[in-house]
Steps between C-alpha positions, in 0.01 A plus 500: 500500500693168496410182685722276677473161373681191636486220217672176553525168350453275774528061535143370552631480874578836536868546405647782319877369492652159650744444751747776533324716199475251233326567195630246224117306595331752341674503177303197351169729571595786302440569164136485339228696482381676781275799410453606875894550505526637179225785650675568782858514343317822301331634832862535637648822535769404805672214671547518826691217610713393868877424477495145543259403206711815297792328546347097530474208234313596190349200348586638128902600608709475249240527216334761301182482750678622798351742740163660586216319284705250319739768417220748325423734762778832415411812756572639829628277734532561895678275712426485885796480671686573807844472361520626148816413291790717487440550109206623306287230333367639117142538568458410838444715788569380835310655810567427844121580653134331417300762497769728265557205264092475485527857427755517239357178350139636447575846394710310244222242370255816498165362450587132425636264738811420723524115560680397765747211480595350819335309739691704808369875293216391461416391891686839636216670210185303640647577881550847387128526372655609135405191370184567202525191331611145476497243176605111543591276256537121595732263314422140532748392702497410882859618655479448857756679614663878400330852510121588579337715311390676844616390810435669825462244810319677756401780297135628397254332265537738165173477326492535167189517218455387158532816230154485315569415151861402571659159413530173790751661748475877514412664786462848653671487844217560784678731825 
């Protein structure tokens, strides 16, 4: 059965995008070698993604490395969203409920994964307790300002462990 996996690039201060969703910072850190990613990108069997980073800056826009992975992942996609547009997207299915969209999403990916893109998805998974799996990458750059890669003021202390075997920054999510 198919894990949900939230995997992020993240500034070394904890910032997925910048102010107001910007992504252009990350561009400069793409590219290269990264055998983790490379793994993963073949462990993914569905996207399940929120409306804002579905429709938000892509640091590769424009270029032949835009979307999902640089542009390389090509599968199911389900977009979280409470307002879906008035016309069809190729490929993308838009679901108006967590827990369906986890659903759909999963039975899609099969036995591999569905990564979750989204900062806001992926806190609404962890509150949900749907949450299996999470994978960081850092960037070296300090931002200061923009979007957390979790942020919950007040909330509850998520504990998460280290995946035996598993690269720096992969996690099983503890409930």
């Amino acid at each position: 059965m198919a894990k949900l996996l939230y995997s992020a690039t993240a500034s070394l201060d904890g910032y997925l995008a910048g102010p107001g969703g910007d992504m252009s910072w990350l561009t400069e850190h793409l590219g290269g070698e990264n055998p983790t990613a490379e793994r993963l990108l073949a462990d993914v069997g569905a996207i399940l993604v929120g409306n804002r980073t579905f429709g938000g800056d892509d640091p590769n826009r424009g270029t032949d490395r835009e979307g999902a992975f640089g542009g390389q992942y090509h599968g199911p996609v389900f977009v979280l969203t409470r307002q879906p547009p008035a016309e069809p997207v190729a490929g993308i299915t838009f679901v108006d409920d967590l827990h369906r969209a986890v659903a759909q999403a999963k039975e899609a990916a099969g036995d591999r994964y569905v990564n979750v893109l989204g900062a806001n998805v992926a806190k609404e998974c962890i509150e949900a307790g749907l949450l299996d799996e999470i994978l960081m990458f850092f960037a070296p750059v300090l931002l200061g300002d923009g979007v957390r890669m979790f942020d919950h003021p007040g909330g509850a202390t998520i504990r998460l462990a280290p995946i035996t075997g598993e690269t720096a920054h992969w996690y099983r999510v503890v409930y």
